[in-house]
N, C-alpha and C positions, 0 to 999 in steps of 0.2 A: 575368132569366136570360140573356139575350141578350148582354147589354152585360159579364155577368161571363164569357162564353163570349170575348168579344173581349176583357177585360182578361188571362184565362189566354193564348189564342192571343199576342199581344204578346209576354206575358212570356216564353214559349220560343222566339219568334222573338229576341227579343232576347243571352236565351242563347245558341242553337243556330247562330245566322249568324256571331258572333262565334267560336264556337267549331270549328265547321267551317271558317270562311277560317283559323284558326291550323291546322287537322289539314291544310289542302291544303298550307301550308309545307313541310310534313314531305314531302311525293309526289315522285316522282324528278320531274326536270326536265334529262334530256340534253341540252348543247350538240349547236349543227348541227356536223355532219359538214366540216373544215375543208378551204377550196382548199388543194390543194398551193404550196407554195412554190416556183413554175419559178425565180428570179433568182440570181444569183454565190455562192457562200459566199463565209464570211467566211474571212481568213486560219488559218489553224489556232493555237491557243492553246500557246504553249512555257512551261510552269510551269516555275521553276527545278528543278533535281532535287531542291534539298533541303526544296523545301514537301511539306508532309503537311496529311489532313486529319483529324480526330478527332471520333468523336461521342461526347459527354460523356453520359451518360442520367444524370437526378439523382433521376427517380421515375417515377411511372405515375397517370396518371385515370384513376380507374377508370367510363365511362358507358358507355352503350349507343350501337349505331351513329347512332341518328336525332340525336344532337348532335354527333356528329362529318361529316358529310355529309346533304347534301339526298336523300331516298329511303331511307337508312338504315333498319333495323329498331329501335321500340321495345323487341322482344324479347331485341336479341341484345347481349350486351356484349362491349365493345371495353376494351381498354387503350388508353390514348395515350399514349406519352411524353413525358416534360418534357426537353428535353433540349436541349442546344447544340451547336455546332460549334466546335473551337477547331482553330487552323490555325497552322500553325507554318511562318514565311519569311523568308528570311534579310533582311528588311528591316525587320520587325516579326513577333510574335506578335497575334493577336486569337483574340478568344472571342465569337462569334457567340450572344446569348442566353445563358441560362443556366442554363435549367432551373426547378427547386427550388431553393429558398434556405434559407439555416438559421430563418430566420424566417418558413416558410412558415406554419405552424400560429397565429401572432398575426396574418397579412395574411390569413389565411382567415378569422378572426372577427369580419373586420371585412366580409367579404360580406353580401349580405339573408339572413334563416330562411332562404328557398325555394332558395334558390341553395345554402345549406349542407346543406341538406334533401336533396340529391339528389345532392350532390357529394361522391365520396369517393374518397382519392389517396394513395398511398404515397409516401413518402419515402423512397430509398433512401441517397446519400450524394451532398450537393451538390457543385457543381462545384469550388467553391475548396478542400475535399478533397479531391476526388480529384486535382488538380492538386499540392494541398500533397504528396502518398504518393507522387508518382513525382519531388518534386525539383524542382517547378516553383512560383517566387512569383506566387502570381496580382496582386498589387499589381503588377506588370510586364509587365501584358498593356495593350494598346489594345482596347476591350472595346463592344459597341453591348451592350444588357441589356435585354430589358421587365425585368427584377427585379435594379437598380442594387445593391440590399442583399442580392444571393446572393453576392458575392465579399467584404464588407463596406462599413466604413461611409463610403470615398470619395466625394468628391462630384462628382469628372467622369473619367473614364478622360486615362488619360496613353497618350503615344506611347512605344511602346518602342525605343530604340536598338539599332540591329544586335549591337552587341558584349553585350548583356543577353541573348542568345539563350541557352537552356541547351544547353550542346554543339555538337557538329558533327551527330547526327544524330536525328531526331525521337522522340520516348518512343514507346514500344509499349505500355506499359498506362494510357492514361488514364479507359475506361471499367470501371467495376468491377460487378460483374455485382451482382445484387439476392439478399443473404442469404438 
């Protein structure tokens, strides 16, 4: 009777440790309080006039706060967006990331169950569309991407030539709001 008392005890410790150092993950953990910075600034930054910057949004994850931040709630859900920056200058265009892709639904079923199991994310219109609807070729951006295949099927971003800029002044509608 003894010896099945310690074989149970074991087996929930084996459980319970394991699963308790994963729940303390999740516990806020505040950085220390940061010295001020006494020393020179830096020169002030002159952007040309005619850079812009754009936030492309291409969908939304839909989870809860505790995977989006350390402390976060289980309880509460967050959207995040997938989204980019695309920046318009008169030296080059880029597109900072990408968002969503149009293939986002086949690279999602190639994640594990568990990850799909708990992951759920709207699509709303990727970036190389919305970019296409105001006039702009995304084949003519210089582009850094975690998701290469949101603009299509290139195989390394090009630099853009100044005279490939579209126009003299930045588009106003490259984020299109979620239907």
């Amino acid at each position: 009777m003894k010896t099945k008392r310690i074989y149970i005890a074991a087996a929930v410790a084996v459980v319970l440790v394991p699963l308790a150092l994963l729940l303390h993950t999740f516990s806020p953990a505040p950085l220390p309080e940061p010295i001020p910075y006494a020393g020179p600034l830096p020169p002030s930054a002159t952007p040309p006039q005619e850079m812009a910057v754009y936030a492309v949004v291409a969908g939304v994850n839909h989870r809860v706060a505790a995977f989006g931040f350390r402390g976060g709630s289980l309880f509460e859900r967050r959207e995040f967006s997938m989204a980019g920056a695309f920046v318009k200058h008169p030296k080059g265009d880029l597109l900072i990331d990408t968002g969503f892709g149009r293939n986002i639904d086949a690279q999602f079923r190639t994640l594990p169950f568990m990850i799909r199991a708990i992951t759920f994310y709207s699509l709303w219109r990727p970036a190389a569309d919305q970019l296409r609807d105001v006039g702009y070729d995304p084949k003519s951006l210089s582009c850094h991407s975690s998701d290469p295949l949101a603009l299509g099927p290139r195989q390394r971003p090009a630099r853009l030539p100044r005279h490939a800029c579209v126009g003299d002044t930045p588009r106003t509608r490259v984020h299109q709001e979620k239907q």
